[in-house]
Rosetta silent file (secondary structure, phi, psi, omega in degrees, C-alpha in Angstrom):
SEQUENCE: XXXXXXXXXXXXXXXXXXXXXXXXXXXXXXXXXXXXXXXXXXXXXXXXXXXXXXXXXXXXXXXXXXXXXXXXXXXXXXXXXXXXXXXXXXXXXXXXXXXXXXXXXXXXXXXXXXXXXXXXXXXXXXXXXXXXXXXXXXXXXXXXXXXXXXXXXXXXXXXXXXXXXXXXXXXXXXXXXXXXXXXXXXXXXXXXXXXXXXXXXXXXXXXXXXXXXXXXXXXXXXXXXXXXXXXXXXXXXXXXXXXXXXXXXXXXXX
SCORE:     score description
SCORE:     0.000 S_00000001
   1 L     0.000  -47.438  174.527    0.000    0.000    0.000 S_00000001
   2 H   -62.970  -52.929  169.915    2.927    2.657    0.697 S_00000001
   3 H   -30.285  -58.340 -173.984    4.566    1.390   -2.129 S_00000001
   4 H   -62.430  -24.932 -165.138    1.699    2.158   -4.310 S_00000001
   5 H   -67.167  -60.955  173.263    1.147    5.691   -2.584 S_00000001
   6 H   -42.758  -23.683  168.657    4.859    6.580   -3.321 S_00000001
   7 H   -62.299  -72.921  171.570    4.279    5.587   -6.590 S_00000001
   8 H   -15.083  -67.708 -165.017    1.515    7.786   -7.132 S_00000001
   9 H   -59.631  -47.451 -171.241    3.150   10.995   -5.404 S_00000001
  10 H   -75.736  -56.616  145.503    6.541   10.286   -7.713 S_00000001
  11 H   -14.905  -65.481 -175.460    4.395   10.346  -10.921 S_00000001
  12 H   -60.064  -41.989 -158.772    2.272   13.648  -10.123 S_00000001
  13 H   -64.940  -53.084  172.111    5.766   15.304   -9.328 S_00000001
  14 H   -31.089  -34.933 -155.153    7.201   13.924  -12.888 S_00000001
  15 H   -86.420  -64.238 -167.336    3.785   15.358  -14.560 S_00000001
  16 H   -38.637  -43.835 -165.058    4.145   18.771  -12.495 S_00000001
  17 H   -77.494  -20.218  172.043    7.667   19.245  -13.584 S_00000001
  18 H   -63.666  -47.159 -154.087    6.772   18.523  -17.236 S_00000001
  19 H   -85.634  -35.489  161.780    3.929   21.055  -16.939 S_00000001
  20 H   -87.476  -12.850  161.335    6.341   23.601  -15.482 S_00000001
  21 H   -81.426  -16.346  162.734    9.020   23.130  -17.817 S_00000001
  22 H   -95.943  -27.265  162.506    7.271   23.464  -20.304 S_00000001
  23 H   -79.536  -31.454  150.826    5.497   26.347  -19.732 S_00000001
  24 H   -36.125  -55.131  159.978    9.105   27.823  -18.860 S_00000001
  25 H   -10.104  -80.291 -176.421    9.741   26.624  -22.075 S_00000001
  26 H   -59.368  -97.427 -169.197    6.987   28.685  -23.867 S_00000001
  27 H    -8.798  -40.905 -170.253    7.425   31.762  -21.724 S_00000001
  28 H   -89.947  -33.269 -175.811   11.054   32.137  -22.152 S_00000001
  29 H  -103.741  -86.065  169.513   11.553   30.972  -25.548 S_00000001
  30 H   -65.843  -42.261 -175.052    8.841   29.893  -28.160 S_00000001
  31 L  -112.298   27.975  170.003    6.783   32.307  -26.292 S_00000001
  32 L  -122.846  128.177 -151.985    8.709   35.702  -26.450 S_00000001
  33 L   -57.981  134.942  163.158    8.350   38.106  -28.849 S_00000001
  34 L   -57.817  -34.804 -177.388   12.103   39.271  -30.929 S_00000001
  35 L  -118.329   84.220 -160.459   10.498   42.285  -30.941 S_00000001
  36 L   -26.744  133.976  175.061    9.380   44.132  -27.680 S_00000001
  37 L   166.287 -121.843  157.418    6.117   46.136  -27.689 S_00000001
  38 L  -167.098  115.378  169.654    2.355   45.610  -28.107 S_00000001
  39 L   -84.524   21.385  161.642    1.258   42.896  -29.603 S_00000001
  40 L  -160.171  165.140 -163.759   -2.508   43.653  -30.031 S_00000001
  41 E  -158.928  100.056  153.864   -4.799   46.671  -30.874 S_00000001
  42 E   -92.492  112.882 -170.081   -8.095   46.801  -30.057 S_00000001
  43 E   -80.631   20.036  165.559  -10.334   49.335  -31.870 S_00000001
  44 E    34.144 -162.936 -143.575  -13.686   48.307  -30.053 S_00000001
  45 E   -86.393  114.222 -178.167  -16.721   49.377  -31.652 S_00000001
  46 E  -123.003  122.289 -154.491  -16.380   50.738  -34.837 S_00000001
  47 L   -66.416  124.997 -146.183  -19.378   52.272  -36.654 S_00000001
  48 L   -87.238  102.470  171.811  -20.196   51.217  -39.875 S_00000001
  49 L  -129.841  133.233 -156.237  -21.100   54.027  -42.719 S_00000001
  50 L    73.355 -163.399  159.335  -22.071   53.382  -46.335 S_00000001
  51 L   -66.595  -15.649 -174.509  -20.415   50.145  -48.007 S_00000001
  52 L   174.608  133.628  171.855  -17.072   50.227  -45.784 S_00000001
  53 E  -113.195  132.569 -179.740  -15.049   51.794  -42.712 S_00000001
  54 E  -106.172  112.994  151.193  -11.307   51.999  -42.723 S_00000001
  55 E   -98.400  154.147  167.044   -9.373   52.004  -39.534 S_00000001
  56 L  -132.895  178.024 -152.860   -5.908   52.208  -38.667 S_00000001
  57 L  -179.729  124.808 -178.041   -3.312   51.690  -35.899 S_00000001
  58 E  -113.111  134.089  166.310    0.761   51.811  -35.806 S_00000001
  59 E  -102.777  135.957 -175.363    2.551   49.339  -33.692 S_00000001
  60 E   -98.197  104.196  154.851    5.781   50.542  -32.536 S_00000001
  61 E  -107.430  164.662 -163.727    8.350   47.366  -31.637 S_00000001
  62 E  -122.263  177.324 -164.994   11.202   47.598  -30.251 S_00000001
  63 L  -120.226   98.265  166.311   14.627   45.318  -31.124 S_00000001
  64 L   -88.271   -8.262 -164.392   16.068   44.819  -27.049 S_00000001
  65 L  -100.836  172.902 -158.226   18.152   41.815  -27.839 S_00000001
  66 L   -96.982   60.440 -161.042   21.894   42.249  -28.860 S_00000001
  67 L  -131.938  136.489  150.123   21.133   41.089  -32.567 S_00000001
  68 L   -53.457   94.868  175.022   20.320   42.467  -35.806 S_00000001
  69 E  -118.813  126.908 -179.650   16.797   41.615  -36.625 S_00000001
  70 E   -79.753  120.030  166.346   15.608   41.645  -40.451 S_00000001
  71 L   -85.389   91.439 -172.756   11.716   41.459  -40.911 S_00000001
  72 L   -62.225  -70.575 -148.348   11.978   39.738  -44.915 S_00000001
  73 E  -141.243  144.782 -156.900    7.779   39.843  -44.866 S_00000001
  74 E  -121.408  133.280 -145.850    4.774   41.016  -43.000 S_00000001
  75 E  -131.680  102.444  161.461    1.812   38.611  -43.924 S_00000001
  76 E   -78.158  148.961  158.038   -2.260   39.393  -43.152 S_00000001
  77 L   -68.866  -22.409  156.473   -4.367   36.969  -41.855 S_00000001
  78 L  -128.201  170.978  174.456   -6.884   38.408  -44.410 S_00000001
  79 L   -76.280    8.713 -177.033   -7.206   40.746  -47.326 S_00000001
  80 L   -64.915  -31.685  176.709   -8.974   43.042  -44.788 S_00000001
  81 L   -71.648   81.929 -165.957   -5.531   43.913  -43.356 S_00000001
  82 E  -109.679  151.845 -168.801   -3.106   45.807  -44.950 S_00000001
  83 E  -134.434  137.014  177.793    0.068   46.544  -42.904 S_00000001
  84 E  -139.798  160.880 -168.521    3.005   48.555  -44.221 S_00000001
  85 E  -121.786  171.355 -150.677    6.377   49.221  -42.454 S_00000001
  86 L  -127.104  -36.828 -169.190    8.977   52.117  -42.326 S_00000001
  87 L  -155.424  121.683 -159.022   12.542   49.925  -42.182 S_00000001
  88 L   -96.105  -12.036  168.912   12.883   45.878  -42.895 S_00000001
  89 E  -119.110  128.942 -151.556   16.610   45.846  -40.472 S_00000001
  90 E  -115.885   84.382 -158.933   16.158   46.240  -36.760 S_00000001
  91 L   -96.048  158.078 -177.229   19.633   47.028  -35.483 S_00000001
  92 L   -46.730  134.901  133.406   19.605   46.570  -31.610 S_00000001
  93 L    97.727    8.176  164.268   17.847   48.940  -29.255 S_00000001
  94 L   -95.941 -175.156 -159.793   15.716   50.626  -32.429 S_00000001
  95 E  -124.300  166.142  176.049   12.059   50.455  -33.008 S_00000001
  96 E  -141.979  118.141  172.884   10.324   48.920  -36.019 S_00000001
  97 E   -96.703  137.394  164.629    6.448   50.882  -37.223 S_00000001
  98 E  -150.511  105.996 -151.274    4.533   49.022  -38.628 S_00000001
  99 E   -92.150   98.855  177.972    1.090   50.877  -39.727 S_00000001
 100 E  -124.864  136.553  179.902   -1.823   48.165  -40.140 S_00000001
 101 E   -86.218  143.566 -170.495   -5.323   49.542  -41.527 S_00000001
 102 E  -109.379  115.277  176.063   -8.893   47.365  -40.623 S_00000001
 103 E  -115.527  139.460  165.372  -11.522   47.839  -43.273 S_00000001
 104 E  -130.702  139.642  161.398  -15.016   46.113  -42.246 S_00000001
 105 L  -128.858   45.787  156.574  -17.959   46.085  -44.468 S_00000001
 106 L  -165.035  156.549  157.342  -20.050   43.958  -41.746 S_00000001
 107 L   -53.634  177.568 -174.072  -21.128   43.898  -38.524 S_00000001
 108 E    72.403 -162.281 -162.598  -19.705   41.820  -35.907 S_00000001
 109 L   -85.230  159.821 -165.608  -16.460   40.485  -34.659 S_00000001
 110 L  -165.884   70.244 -155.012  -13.247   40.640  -36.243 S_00000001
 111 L  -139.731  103.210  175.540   -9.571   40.045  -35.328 S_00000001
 112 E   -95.008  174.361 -158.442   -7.202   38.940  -38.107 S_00000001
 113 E  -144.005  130.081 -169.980   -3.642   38.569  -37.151 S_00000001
 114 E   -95.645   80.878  169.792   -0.706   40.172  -38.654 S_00000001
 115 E   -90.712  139.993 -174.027    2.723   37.854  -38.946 S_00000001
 116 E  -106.396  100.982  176.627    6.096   39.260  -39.127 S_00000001
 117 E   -77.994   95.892  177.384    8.742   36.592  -41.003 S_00000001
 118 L   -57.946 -165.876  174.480   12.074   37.443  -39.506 S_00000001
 119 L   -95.908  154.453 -175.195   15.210   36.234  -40.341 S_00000001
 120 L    59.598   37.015  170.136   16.446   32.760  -39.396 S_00000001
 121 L    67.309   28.963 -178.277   13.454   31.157  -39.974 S_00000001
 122 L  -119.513  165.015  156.150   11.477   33.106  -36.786 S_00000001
 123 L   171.694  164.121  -99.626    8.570   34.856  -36.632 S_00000001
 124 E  -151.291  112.981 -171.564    6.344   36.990  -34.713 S_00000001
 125 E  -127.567  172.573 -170.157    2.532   37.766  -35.043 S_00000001
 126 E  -133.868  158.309 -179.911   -0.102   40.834  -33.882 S_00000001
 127 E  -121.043  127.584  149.517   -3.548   41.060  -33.445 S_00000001
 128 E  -139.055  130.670  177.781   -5.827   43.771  -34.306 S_00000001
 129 E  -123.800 -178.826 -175.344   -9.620   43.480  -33.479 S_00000001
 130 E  -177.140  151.757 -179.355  -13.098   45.579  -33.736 S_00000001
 131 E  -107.799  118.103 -167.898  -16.367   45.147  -33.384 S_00000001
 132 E   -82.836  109.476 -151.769  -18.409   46.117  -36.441 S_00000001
 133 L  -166.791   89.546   36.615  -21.661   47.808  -35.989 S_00000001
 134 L   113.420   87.547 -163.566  -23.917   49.385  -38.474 S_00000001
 135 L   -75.209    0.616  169.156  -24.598   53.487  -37.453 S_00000001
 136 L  -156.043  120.115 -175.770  -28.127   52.937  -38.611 S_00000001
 137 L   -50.720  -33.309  164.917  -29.688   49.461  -38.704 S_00000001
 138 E   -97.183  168.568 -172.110  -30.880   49.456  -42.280 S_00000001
 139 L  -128.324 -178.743  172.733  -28.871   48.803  -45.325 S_00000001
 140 L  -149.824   75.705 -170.817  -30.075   48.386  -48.843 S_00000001
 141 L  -112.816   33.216  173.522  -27.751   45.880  -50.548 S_00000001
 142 L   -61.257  171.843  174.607  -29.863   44.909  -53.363 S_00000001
 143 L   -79.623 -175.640  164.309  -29.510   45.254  -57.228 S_00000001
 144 L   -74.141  101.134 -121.321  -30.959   48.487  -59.163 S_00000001
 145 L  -103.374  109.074 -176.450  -34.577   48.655  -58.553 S_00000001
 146 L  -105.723  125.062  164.502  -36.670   49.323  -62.312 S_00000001
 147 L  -121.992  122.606 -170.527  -40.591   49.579  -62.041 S_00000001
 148 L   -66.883  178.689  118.409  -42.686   48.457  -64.576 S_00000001
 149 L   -37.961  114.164  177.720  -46.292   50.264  -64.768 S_00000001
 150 L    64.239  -12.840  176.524  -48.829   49.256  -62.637 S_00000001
 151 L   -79.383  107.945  159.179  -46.390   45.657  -61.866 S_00000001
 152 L   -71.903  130.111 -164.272  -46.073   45.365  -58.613 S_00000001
 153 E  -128.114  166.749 -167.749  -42.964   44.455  -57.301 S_00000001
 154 E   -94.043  142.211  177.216  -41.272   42.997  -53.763 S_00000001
 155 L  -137.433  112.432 -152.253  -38.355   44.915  -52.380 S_00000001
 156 L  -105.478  123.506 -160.172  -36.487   43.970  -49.368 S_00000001
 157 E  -123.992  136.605 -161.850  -34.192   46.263  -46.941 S_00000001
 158 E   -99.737  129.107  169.000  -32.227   44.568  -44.385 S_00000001
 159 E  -139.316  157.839  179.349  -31.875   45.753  -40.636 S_00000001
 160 E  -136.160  153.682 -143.907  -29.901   44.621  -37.881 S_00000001
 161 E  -124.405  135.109 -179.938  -30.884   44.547  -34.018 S_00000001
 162 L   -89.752   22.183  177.151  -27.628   44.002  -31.450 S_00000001
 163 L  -132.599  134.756 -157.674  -30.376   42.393  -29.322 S_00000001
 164 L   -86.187  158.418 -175.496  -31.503   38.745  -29.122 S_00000001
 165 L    38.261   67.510  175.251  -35.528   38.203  -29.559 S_00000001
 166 L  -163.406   93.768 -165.882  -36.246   41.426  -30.584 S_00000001
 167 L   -61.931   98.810  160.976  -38.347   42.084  -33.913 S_00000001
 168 L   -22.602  138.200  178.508  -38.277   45.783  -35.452 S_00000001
 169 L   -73.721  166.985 -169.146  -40.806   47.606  -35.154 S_00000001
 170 L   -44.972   81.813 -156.331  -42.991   48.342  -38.570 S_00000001
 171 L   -21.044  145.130  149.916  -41.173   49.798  -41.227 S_00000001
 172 E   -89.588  179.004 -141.100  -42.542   53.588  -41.977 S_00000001
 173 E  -171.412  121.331  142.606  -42.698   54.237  -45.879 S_00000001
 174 E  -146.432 -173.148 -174.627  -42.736   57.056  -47.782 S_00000001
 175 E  -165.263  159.097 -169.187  -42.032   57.556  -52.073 S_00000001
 176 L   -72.046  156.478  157.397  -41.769   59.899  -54.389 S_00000001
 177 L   -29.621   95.897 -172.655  -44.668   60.896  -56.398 S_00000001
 178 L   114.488  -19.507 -172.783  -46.285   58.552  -58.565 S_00000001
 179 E  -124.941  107.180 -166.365  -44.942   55.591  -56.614 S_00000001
 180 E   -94.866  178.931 -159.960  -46.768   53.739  -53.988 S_00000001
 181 E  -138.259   54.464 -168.021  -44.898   51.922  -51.040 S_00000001
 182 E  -121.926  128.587  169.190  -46.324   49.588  -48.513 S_00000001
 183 E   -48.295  146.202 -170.208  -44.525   47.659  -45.788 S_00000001
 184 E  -115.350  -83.794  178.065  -45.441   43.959  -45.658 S_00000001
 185 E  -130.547  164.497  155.913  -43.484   41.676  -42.810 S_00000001
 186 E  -100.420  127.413  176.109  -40.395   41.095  -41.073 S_00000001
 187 E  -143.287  138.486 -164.377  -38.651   37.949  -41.526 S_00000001
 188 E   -53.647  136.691  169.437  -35.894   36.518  -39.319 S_00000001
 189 L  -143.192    2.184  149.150  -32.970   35.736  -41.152 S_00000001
 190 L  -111.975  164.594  154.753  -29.961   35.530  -38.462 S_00000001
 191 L  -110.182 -176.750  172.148  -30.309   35.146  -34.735 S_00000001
 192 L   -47.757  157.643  176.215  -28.166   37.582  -31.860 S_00000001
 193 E  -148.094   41.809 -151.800  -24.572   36.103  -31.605 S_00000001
 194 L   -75.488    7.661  123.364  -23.510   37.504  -28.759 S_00000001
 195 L   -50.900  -37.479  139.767  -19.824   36.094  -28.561 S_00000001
 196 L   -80.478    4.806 -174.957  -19.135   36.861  -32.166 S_00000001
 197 L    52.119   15.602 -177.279  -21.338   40.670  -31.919 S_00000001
 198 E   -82.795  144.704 -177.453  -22.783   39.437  -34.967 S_00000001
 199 L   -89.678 -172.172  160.847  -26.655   40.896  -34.823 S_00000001
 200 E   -86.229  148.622  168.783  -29.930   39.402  -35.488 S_00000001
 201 E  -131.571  128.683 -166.536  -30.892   40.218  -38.729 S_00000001
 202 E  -111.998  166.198 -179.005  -33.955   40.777  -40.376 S_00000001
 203 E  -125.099  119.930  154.405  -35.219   41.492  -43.703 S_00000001
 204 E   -82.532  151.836 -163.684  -38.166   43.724  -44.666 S_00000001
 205 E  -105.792  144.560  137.844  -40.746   43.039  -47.871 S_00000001
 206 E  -154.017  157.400 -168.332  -42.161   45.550  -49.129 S_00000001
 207 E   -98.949  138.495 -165.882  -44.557   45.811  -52.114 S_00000001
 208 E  -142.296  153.945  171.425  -43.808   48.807  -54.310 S_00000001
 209 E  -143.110  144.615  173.166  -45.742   50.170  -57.429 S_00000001
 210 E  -116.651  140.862 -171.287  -45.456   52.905  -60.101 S_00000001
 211 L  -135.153   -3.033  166.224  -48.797   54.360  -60.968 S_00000001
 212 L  -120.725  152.948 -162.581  -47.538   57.107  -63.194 S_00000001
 213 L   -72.237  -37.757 -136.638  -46.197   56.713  -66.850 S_00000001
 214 L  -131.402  113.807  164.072  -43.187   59.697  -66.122 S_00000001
 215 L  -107.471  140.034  176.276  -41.622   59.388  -63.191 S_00000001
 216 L   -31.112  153.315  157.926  -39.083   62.334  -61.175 S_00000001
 217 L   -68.334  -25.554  176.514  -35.914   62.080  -62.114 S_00000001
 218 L  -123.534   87.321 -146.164  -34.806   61.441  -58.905 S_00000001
 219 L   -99.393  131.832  158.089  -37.831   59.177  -57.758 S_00000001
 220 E  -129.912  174.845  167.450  -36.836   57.061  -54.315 S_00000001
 221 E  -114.016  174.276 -169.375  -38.734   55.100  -52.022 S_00000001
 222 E  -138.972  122.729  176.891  -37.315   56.290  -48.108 S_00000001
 223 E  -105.697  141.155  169.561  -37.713   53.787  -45.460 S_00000001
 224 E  -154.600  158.866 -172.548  -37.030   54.647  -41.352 S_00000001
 225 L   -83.437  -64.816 -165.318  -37.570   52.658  -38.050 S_00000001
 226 L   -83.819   10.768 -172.387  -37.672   56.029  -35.522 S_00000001
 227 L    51.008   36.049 -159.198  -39.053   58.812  -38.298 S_00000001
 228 L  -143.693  -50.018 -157.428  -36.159   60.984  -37.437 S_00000001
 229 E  -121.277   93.035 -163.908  -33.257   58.539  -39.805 S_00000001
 230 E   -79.282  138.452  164.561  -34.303   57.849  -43.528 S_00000001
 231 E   -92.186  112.571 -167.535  -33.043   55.228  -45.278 S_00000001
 232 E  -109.119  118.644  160.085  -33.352   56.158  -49.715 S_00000001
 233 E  -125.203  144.559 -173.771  -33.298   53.725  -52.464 S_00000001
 234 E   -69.299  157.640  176.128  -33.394   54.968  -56.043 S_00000001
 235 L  -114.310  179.508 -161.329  -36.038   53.803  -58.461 S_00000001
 236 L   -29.019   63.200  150.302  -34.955   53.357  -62.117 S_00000001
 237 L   -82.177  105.494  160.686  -31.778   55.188  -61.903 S_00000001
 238 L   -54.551  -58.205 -165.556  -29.797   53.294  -65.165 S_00000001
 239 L   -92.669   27.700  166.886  -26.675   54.797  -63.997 S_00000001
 240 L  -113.215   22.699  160.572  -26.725   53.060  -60.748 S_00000001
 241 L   -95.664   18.474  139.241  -26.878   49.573  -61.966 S_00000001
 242 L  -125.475   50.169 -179.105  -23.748   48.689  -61.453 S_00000001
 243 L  -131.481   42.840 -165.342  -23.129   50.766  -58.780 S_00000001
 244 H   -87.339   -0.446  166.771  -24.738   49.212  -55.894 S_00000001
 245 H   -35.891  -37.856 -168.461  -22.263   50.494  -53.533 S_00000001
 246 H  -102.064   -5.399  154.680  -24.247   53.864  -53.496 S_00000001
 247 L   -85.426  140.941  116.316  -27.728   52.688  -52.865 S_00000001
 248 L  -157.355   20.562 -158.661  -26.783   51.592  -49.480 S_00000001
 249 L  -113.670  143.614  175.339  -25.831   55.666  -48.107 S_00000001
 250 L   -87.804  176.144 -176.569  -28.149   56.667  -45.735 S_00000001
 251 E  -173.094   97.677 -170.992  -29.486   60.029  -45.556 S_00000001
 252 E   -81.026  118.858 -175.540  -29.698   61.016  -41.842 S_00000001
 253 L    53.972   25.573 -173.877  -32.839   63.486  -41.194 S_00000001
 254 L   -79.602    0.000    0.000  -33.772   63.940  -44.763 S_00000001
């Protein structure tokens, strides 16, 4: 029975010391940076306007060890990431910038990783993350919207709610002259995600008509949740049909 206990006891300490040597290991070695500094940048919530928001952020490292270190190539984890640098040799006890910009065109979470490929076969990665979040809940990211005479047709504007079980309230509707507008339903098409920020998202129908032969030249229909922040999508504007970047701009207190 003692025997066996001593066994026991001489095992966990063999496991412990593995478990502390190896995290010595990491810490000391494998898990310290060549180049001294800060190795993540969070931008936190960053508000979404139009088709795409660009942020940026310079990390300043520094070279403490008594070595020359070359950065040959600095590598995004996506094409969202572009990172550019000032000097590719790191002579001891200088700094290395390195400027990397965040573009989001969606809500939710986001944190690609930036690696720096050193010399000797090392290298060295960054973080930058943001939360993506939409400065008015509808979009419009549809094709170019043509109306026939008298054909009614369905038209669907997307909004997103940072809150779980919780339906927008009724679209309001208004339209240019000549054009009628009426809200139909809401229908769930994401749920809340609230470890990834990703929202719920819903999509509204609405049924649209043209009732005049001649329509304004600049004919929209204008959608808003609160009556205070209009959403505008053009009707048969030709030269925005391959443009859809630009129906999706909002037009705050029109």
């Amino acid at each position: 029975m003692e025997s066996k206990k001593l066994h026991t006891i001489s095992i966990t300490v063999v496991v412990l010391a593995v478990l502390v040597g190896g995290w010595y290991l990491y810490a000391n070695l494998l898990g310290r940076p060549y180049l001294d500094g800060e190795l993540e940048y969070d931008f936190g919530t960053v508000w979404l306007e139009g088709y795409e928001t660009t942020v940026s952020h310079t990390f300043e490292l520094v070279n403490r060890t008594n070595e020359i270190i070359e950065v040959r190539d600095v590598v995004s984890s996506c094409q969202c990431t572009i990172p550019s640098s000032n000097s590719r040799r790191v002579i001891p006890g200088d700094s290395f910038m390195l400027t990397a910009e965040l573009t989001l065109r969606k809500s939710g979470l986001q944190r690609p990783s930036i690696t720096l490929f050193l010399d000797g076969n090392r290298r060295q990665r960054l973080w930058v993350s943001a939360v993506g979040k939409r400065k008015l809940p509808l979009v419009y990211l549809g094709e170019h919207i043509e109306l026939l005479m008298g054909l009614p047709r369905n038209l669907a504007v997307r909004c997103e709610i940072y809150q779980a079980k919780k339906e927008p309230p009724p679209l309001r509707v208004r339209s240019t002259k000549g054009v009628s507008a009426n809200f139909k339903r809401w229908k769930s098409i994401e749920f809340y995600d609230e470890k990834w920020q990703n929202p719920a998202i819903f999509v509204a129908e609405l049924i649209v008509t043209r009732n005049v032969m001649e329509l304004p030249e600049n004919a929209t229909i204008d959608v808003s949740i609160d009556g205070e922040n209009w959403l505008s999508v053009p009707i048969n504007r030709t030269d925005l049909q391959r443009n859809t970047r630009q129906l999706g701009d909002f037009i705050p207190g029109s």
